[in-house]
N, C-alpha and C positions, 0 to 999 in steps of 0.2 A: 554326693555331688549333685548341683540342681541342672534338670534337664537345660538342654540351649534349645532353641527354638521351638519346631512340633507343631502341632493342631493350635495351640493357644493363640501365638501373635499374629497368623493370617486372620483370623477370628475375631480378633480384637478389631484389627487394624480396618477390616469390613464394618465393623458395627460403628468404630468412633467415626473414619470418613465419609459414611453414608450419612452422619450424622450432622458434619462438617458441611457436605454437600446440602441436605436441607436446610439448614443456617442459610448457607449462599443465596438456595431459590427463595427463602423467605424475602431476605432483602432485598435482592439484588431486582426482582422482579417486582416485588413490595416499593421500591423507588422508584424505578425507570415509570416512566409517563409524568410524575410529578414535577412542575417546574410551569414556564410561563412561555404564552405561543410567540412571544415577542422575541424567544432566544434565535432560533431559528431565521429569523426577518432579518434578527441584529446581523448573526454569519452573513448573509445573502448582502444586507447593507456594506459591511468591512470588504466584501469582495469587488462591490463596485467601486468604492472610494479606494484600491487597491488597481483598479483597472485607472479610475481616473489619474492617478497621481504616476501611472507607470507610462500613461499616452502623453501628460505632459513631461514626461523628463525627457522620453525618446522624441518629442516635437523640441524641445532646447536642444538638444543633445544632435539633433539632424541639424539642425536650423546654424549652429556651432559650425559645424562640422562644413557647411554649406559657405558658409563664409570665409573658413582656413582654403577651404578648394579654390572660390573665385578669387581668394590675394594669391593664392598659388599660381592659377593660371593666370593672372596678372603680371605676377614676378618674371614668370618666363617668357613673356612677352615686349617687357619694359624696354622704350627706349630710353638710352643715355641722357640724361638732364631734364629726367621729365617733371612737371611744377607738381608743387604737393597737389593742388587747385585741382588740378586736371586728372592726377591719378583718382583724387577722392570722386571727380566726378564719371571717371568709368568704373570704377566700385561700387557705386552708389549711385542710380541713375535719379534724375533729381522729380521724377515721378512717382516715387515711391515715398508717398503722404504717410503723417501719420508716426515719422522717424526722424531720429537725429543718426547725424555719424561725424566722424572726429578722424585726423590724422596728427600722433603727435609723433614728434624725436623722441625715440628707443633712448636715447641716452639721457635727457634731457629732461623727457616729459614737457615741454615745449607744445603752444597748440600750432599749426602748421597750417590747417585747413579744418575746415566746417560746413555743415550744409544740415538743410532742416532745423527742427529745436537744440536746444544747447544741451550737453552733455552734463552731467555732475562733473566738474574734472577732479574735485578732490576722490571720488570714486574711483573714475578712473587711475590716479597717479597710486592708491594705493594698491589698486588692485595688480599693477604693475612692478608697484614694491617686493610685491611676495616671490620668495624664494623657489627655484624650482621648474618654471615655467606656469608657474601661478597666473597666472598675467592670463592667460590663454582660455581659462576656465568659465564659463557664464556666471557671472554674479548678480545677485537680485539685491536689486539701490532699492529699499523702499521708502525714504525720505525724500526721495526729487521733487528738481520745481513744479514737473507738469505730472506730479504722482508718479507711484510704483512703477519702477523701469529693470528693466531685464537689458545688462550690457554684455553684448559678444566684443569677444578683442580675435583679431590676426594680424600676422605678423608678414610685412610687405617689404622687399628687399628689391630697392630697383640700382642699377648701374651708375656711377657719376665718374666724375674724371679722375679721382681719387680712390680711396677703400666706395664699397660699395655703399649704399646709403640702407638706411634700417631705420622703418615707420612701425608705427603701432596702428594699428586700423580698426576707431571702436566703432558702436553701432546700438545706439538703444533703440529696443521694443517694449510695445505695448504688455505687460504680465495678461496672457489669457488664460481664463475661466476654460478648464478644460468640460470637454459637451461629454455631458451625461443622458441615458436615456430613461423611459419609463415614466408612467403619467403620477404626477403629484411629487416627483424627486425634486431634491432643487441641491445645488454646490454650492460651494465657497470655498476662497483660499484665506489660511489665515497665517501671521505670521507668526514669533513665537510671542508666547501670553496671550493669545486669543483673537487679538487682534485683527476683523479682517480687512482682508487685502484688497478681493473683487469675488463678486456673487455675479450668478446667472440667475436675472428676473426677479431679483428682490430690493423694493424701493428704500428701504432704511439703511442701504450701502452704498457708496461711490460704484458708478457704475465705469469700470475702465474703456478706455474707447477700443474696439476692435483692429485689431493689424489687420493690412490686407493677405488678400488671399496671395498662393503663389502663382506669378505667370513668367513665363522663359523669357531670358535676358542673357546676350551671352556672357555678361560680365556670371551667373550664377547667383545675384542677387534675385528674392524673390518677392514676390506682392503677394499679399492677404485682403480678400474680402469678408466684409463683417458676416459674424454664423448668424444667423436669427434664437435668440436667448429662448428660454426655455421658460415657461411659465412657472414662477414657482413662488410655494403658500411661505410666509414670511415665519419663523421660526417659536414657537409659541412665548410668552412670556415667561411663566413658568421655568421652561429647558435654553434660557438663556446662559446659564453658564455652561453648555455642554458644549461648544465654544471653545472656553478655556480648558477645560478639561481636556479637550481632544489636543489641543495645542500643548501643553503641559505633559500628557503623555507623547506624544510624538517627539519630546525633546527632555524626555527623563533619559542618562546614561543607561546606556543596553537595553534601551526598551525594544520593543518589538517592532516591523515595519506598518504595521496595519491594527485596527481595535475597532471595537462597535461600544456603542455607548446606548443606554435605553433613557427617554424621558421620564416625566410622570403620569402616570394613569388618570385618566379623567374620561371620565365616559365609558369606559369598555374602550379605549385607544388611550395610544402613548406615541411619540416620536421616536422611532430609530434612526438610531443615527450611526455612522461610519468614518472614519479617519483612517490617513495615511499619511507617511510622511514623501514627499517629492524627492528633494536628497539621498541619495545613496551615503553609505560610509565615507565613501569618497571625496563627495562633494557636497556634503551636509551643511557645510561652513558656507559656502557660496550659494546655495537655494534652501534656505533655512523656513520653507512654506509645509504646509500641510493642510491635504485636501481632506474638506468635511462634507456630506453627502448624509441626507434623513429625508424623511418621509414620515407618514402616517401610517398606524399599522396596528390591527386588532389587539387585544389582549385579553389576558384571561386563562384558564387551565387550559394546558397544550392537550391532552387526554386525560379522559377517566384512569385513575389510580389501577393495577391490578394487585392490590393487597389480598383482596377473596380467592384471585387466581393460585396466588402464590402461598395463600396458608392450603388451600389444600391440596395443591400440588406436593408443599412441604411435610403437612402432615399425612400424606398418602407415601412418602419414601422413607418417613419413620415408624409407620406401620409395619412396610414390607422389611425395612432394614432388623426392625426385631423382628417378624416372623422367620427371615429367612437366617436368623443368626442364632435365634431359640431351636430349629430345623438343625441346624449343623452341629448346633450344641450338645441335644440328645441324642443325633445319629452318630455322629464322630468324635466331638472332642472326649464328652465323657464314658463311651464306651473303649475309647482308646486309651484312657487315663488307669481304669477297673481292669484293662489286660493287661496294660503295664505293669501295675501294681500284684493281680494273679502272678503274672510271670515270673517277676521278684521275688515272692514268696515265694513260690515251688521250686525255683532255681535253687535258692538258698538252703531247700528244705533236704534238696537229691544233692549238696555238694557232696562231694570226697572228701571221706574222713568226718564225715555229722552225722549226729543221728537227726531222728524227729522228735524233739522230746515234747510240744507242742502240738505235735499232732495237724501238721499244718498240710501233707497228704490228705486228710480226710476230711479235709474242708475241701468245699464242691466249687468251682470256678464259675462265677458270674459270667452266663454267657448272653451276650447281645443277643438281639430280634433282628437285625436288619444286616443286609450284606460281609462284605469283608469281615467287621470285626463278629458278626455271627460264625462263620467257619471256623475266624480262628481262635475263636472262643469252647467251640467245638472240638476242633485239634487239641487245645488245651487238656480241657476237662479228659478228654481219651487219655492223654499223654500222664494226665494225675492218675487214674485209674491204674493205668500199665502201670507206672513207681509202684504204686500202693500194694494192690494186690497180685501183680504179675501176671495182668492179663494180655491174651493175646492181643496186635493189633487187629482193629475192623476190618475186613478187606469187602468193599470198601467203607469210607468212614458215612457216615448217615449224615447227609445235606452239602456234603466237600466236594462235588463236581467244582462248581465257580459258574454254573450259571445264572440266570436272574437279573434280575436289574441289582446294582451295586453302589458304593459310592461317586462314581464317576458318573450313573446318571442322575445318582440327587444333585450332584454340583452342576451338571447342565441345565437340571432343572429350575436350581436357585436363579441362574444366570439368565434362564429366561424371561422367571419372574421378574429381577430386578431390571431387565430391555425391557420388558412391556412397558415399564416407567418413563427409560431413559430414552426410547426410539422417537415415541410422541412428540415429547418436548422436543428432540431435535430435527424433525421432517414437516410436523404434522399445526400442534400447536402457536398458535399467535402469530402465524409467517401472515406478510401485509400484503394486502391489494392495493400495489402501487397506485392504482390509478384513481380512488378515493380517498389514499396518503397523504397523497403529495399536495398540498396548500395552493390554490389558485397562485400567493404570493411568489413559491418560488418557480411556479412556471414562468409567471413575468419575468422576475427576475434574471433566468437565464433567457428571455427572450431579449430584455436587456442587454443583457452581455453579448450576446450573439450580437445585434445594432451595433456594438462599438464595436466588436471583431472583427463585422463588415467595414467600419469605418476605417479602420488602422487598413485591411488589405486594400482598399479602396485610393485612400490618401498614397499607399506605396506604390499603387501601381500608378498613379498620375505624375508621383513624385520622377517616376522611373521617364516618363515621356517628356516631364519637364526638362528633368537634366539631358535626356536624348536632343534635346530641342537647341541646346546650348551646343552641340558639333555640328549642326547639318549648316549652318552659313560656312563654317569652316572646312567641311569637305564638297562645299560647292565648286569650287576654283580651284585652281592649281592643279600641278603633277600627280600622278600616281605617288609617289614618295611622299610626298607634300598631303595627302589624302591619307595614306597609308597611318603619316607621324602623327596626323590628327587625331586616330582610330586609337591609335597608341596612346596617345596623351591622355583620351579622355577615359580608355579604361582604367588607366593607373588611377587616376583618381575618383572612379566611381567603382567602387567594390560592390555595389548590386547586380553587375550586368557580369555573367561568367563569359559573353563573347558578344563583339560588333560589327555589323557587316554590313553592306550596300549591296542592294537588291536593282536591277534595272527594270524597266520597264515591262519585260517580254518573264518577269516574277525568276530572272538565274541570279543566283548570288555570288559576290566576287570580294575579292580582299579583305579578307576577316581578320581579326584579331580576337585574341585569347585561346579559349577554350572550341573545340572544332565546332563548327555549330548541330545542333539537334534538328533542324529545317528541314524538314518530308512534306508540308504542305506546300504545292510554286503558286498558289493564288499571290496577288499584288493587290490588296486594296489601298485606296486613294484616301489622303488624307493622315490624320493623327489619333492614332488607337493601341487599343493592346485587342492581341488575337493570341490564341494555341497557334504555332505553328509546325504541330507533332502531331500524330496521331498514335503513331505506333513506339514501342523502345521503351528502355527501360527506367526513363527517365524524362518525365513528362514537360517539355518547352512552352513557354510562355515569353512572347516578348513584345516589346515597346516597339511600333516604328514612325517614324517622322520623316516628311518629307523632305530631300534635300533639298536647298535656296541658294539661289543666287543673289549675290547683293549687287545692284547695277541702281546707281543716281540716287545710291540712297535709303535703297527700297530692296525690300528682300521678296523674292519673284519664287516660289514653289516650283520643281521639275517633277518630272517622270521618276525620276531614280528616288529610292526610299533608305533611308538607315534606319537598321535593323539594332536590337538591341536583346538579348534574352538574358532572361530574370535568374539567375539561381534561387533554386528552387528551396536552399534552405532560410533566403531573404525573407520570401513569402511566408513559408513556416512558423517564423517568429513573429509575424503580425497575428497570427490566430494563435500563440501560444498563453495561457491568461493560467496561472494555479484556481483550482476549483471549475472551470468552465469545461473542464470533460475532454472528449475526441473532437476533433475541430477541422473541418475538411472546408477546403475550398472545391465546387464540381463545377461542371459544364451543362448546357442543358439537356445534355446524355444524362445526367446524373453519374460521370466518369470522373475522378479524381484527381484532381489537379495539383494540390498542393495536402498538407496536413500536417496536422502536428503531433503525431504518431507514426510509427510505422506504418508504409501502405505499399503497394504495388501499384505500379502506372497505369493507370485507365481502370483501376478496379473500379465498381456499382459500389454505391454505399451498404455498408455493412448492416442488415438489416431490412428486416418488408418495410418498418415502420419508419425509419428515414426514409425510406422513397418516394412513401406515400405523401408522408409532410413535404417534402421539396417539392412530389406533383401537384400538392395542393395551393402552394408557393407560387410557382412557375404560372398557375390558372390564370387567365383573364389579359386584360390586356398589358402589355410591359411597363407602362407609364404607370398604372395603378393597382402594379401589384402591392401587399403586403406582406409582414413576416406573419411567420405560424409557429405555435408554439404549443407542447402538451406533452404528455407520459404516452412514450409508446415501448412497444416491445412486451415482453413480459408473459408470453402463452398464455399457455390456459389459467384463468383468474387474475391474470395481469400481476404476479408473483413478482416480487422485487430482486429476485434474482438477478431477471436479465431484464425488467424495468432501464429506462431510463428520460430524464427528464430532457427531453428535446428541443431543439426550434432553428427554423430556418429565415436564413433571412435574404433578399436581394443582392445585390452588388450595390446595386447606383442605377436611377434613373436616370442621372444626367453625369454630364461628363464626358471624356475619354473614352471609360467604363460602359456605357449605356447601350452600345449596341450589343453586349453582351448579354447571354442568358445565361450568366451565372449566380453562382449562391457561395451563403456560406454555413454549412450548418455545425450546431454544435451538441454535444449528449453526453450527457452526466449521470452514471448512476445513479439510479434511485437511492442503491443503499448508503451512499456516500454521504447524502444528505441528515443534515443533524435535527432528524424528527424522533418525538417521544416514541411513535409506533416501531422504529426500525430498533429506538433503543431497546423496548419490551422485548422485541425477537429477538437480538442478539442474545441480552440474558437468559431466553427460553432458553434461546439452542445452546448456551452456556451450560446449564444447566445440567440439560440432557448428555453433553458429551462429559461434563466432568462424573455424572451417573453413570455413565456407559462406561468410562474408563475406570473408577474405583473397583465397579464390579468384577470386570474382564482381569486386572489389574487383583487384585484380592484371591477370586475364586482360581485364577490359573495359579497363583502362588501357592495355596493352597492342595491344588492338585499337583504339584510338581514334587510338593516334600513331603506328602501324608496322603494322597491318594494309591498317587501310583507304588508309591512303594510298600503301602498295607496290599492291595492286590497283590504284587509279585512275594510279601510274606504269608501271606491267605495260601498260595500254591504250594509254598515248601512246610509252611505250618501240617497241611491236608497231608503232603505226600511223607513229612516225619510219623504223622500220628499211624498213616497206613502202612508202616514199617520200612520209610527208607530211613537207614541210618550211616549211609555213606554218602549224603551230601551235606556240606559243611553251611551251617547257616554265618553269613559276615555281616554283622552289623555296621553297618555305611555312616549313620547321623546319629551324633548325640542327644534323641530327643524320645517321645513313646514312642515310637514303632520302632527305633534303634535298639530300646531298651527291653521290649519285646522279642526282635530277633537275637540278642543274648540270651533273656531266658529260653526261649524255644534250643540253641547252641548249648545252653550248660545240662537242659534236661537232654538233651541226644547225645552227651559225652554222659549221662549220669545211666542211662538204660544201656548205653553199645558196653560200659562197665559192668553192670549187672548183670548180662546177657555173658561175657566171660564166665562170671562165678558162679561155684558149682550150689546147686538149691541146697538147703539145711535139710541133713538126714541121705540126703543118695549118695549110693557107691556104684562104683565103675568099677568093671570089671578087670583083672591085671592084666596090663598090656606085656609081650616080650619086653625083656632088658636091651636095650640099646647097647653098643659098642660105646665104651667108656671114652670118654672125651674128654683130655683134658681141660679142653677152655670150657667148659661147660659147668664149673664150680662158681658160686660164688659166695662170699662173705666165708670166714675160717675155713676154708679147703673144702666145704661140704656140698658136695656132687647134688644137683638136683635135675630130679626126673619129672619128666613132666609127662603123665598119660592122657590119653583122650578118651571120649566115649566110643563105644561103639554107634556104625552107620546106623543101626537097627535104632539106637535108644537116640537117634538125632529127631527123631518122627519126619512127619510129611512136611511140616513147615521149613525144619530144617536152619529157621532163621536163628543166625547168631546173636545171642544174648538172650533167647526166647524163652518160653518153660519147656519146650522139647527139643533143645540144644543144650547139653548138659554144659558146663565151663570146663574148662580145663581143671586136670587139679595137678595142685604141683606139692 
């Protein structure tokens, strides 16, 4: 029957996967670097056309939502029989250039009122068609009169004498080019088939006219003033269709929300470029645009290849993989195979009931040179001698103690060898120095991004004062109640603010609504701003306040008393939340954390010496002229990519709201995150090394668990049978050599404890007395057997049963 497992397949299994593992470091290390420096720009590029196209859905999508509120607060307001004429003109205040708006009959589609340019109405009647509350959703006309138009619809329900009356209330704007940063970038919107729509700064496209900015109205309608466009290089000839391409994927079934696309090479440069689609699943059908974002950007080999590295990394673990497997070869498997096989033979040779006709006694057992199977090679060859000639056993046996070095420290020893390999590559070898890694390009880039992350918290917190702007005429006047219902009304409809309250003059606050307020600072400053109004707790406040007004002749008159508004903190969150832009903190000029888009603790210091130091270098100079900063910090000693990370801070806002403020916003991206050739070489080093580290550990323990340890504890009963114990039973445990070992060591100590009974050829014993006849003491045809012993005398000094001076029984 063929042995099951044994020395063989851990053995194997070391030499092929070491093998296997060189293979890996050849390739795997052998590719990483190769490829082009443009892959890397193109990531960086798809991230910001991924920020653009996410700042204009949340600018529709507010801007939507802005306008459901003010028909809401309208509706509730409405008096009885009021003229279409007049509601469209407190909706639409006829100052706000630059726009048309429409009121038709919900039933009907009927037009009622108008103001400004004209509407598409066949846009509008269909968009009113659709099933659902379709009608509600912002749809982008890009066939209008006056060019590409973006229409909001709400739904306005005022009182008549009859059922209530139900208008539609649209509203077209201007489609804007969402603002992108960084020097030589340049946008476009394109439709589907390539088509575009509106560029920032490029003269070979309709250039769309700017909406105004927002300013407070209590109707909730808001103004835009024009951004200043963005200088940008006109698209090269060549990479003209990258265009369509980016439009074309943006609008393949299940394509993906973002891609980068590369121009072609000309010069040692190529165009990246970036796309994203606007539309969500949602509403893909209704904003069917896609933003495209390129620049210019080096090319050429991203790093030197490590193919040299990797052949001899490779060929230095197939060296060690066969020395250390030729090592285990000669010390173990094949001296354990030559006992097996001894064993076998001599077992067979001393059964019960066989002779030797063979003579296979008097062949000498091959015994090992090195540890275990030396002993019990040793034990052997004694244990063949005792059969053969009936010698005493040694006491003791010559080299059977068990000390020395053995199997268990060759196997530590291989294990060593083989770390020496795998520890390198995983700690030591090819790890990057971030801070000569990482490409001028993608530090911009996330200085980049960090600008627009300032821009989203920036525009939310104005946004926050705009809409506050819209209660304070209404809690000018009237009752407590009357104040109170104001406070009420307007949080129900503004979900940025968790609570609102009035502050008097003397900084006590009275009649809040919502959530309790966080209010620990009683300063009162004057005018319209956002301040911390916390310093302490476990949840850091941030809020809008505005002054309350009186409207007398016409004229809205600013008091003493202030309405307070605080921000939930996870509003703010979501403005610095961007995939790929890293940890993203909004501080104060403590550098205390205000807001973020991670996990933080309120009022924690930035995480980090080296954000500090960038924010203090930020903050430097004077407030009007500060700028952002941007670089790899972190990283200890050698500036290791471990804890690398690619940084940059940026201001709030010079002007504005914002502008008394000394805050930031910073953001940090791992180094390693970053898709450069250098980070990919380390990964497959340390690949490398941990799949070496673990074969080995993996292999050699396996090895030790079924044929180390148990040739040791056979080496001990092997020594202690040859030195004459013959009352402990050898069990063979595993069907493999050394199982098959401790059987024959078991049948040769059942074939000597047998011998050791029988009386030697030629002695007699002397007659013992006759025993009292017993009858049970017969057996086979009634014939009584006696059985005598030697005398003490003739037992000798050894006295060991089965011995030459232990005579047998005779019977």
């Amino acid at each position: 029957m063929p042995l099951l497992g044994g020395v063989r397949p851990p053995l194997a299994a070391l030499l092929c996967l070491l093998l296997a593992v060189a293979a890996v470091t050849l390739v795997g290390i052998g590719r990483a670097g190769h490829g082009d420096a443009s892959r890397p720009a193109g990531e960086a590029e798809r991230a910001v056309a991924r920020d653009a196209a996410a700042d204009l859905h949340a600018s529709v999508t507010a801007h939507a939502d802005a306008l459901r509120e003010s028909a809401s607060a309208f509706t509730a307001t409405a008096a009885e029989g009021t003229a279409p004429a007049a509601a469209l003109k407190s909706l639409v205040p006829p100052d706000t250039s630059g726009r048309g708006a429409a009121l038709l009959d919900s039933g009907s589609g009927r037009l009622l009122a108008g103001s400004g340019e004209s509407l598409p109405l066949s846009a509008v009647h269909a968009a009113q068609a659709r099933p659902g509350g379709r009608a509600l959703a912002p749809t982008l006309v890009p066939d209008a009169g006056a060019g590409p138009r973006l229409l909001y619809f709400a739904r306005v329900t005022v009182p008549g004498s009859g059922p209530r009356i139900r208008w539609l209330l649209a509203v077209s704007e201007t489609v804007q080019v969402p603002k992108v940063h960084g020097d030589g970038r340049s946008v476009r919107l394109l439709l589907p088939g390539g088509r575009p729509l509106a560029s920032s700064g490029s003269a070979d496209l309709p250039q769309a006219a700017p909406s105004p900015a927002p300013s407070p109205s209590s109707t909730g309608i808001q103004r835009r003033v024009p951004l200043p466009a963005d200088t940008a290089a006109p698209l090269p000839a060549t990479d003209a269709g990258l265009t369509a391409r980016a439009a074309a994927a943006a609008a393949a079934p299940g394509a993906a929300d973002a891609g980068s696309l590369l121009g072609a090479d000309s010069d040692g440069r190529r165009t990246v470029a970036g796309w994203a689609a606007v539309g969500t699943d949602a509403d893909a059908r209704d904003l069917p645009m896609t933003v495209f974002t390129y620049r210019t950007a080096r090319s050429g080999a991203a790093a030197a290849a490590h193919s040299v590295f990797a052949a001899e990394a490779a060929g230095a673990l197939v060296v060690l993989a066969l020395l250390v497997w030729l090592v285990l070869w000669l010390t173990v498997q094949r001296p354990l195979l030559r006992l097996h096989l001894s064993a076998t033979r001599l077992a067979s040779a001393t059964a019960a009931g066989r002779r030797d006709p063979r003579g296979e006694l008097g062949r000498p057992v091959p015994v090992p040179r090195f540890g275990e199977p030396a002993r019990i090679g040793r034990a052997l060859e004694s244990l063949r001698r005792q059969a053969q000639h009936g010698e005493a056993p040694p006491a003791p046996l010559p080299g059977g103690t068990g000390r020395g070095p053995g199997l268990r420290a060759l196997v530590v020893v291989c294990a060593a060898v083989l770390a020496a390999w795998s520890l390198p590559l995983l700690f030591l070898l090819n790890q990057v120095d971030a801070a000569s890694a990482v490409p001028e390009d993608q530090v911009l880039t996330q200085q980049s991004r960090t600008q627009s992350a300032a821009d989203r918290t920036r525009a939310s917190l104005e946004q926050a004062t705009l809409e506050l702007g819209s209660v304070a005429p209404r809690v000018g006047a009237g009752s407590t109640a009357q104040r109170r219902a104001a406070l009420r009304s307007f949080l129900r409809h503004h979900g940025r603010f968790r609570s609102v309250y009035l502050v008097d003059g003397a900084g006590r606050a009275h009649e809040h609504e919502g959530a309790a307020p966080l209010r620990t600072v009683h300063s009162a400053p004057s005018g319209t701003g956002i301040l911390s109004v916390s310093s302490t707790g476990r949840v850091p406040a941030v809020a809008a306040h505005v002054p309350v007004t009186v409207v007398s002749g016409g004229k809205q008159t600013p008091t003493t008393e202030q309405v307070y508004g605080e921000i939930d903190e996870s509003r703010l969150a979501d403005r610095l939340k961007r995939p790929g832009l890293g940890d993203t903190y909004l501080v104060d000029g403590a550098h205390r954390v205000l807001a973020a888009s991670v996990g933080f603790t309120a009022y924690q210091q930035l995480p980090g010496q080296g954000l500090t130091a960038l924010t203090a270098d930020t903050a430097a100079g004077d407030a009007k002229h500060r700028h952002p900063e941007s670089g790899v910090v972190g990283g200890g000693r050698r500036g290791l990519a471990a804890h690398a990370a690619v940084a940059a801070a940026v201001p709030l806002a010079a002007t504005g709201p914002t502008q008394a403020l000394d805050w930031q916003v910073v953001a940090a991206e791992p180094a390693q995150a970053l898709p450069l050739a250098a980070y990919e070489t380390q990964w497959f080093t340390m690949l490398a090394g941990l799949l070496g580290l673990t074969v080995s550990l993996a292999c050699l323990g396996w090895l030790h668990v079924v044929v180390v340890r148990p040739t040791r504890s056979l080496a001990v009963l092997a020594v202690n049978l040859a030195e004459g114990d013959r009352r402990t039973v050898l069990y063979p445990v595993h069907h493999d050599e050394v199982g098959s070992v401790t059987r024959g060591f078991e049948l040769l100590r059942q074939a000597l404890t047998r011998e050791g009974r029988r009386p030697a050829a030629g002695s007699t014993a002397p007659a013992a007395p006759r025993p009292p006849a017993d009858p049970f003491a017969s057996v086979g045809h009634g014939v009584p057997t006696r059985v005598t012993w030697g005398t003490p005398a003739q037992y000798g000094e050894a006295g060991a049963p089965g011995s030459a001076h232990h005579p047998a029984p005779r019977i």
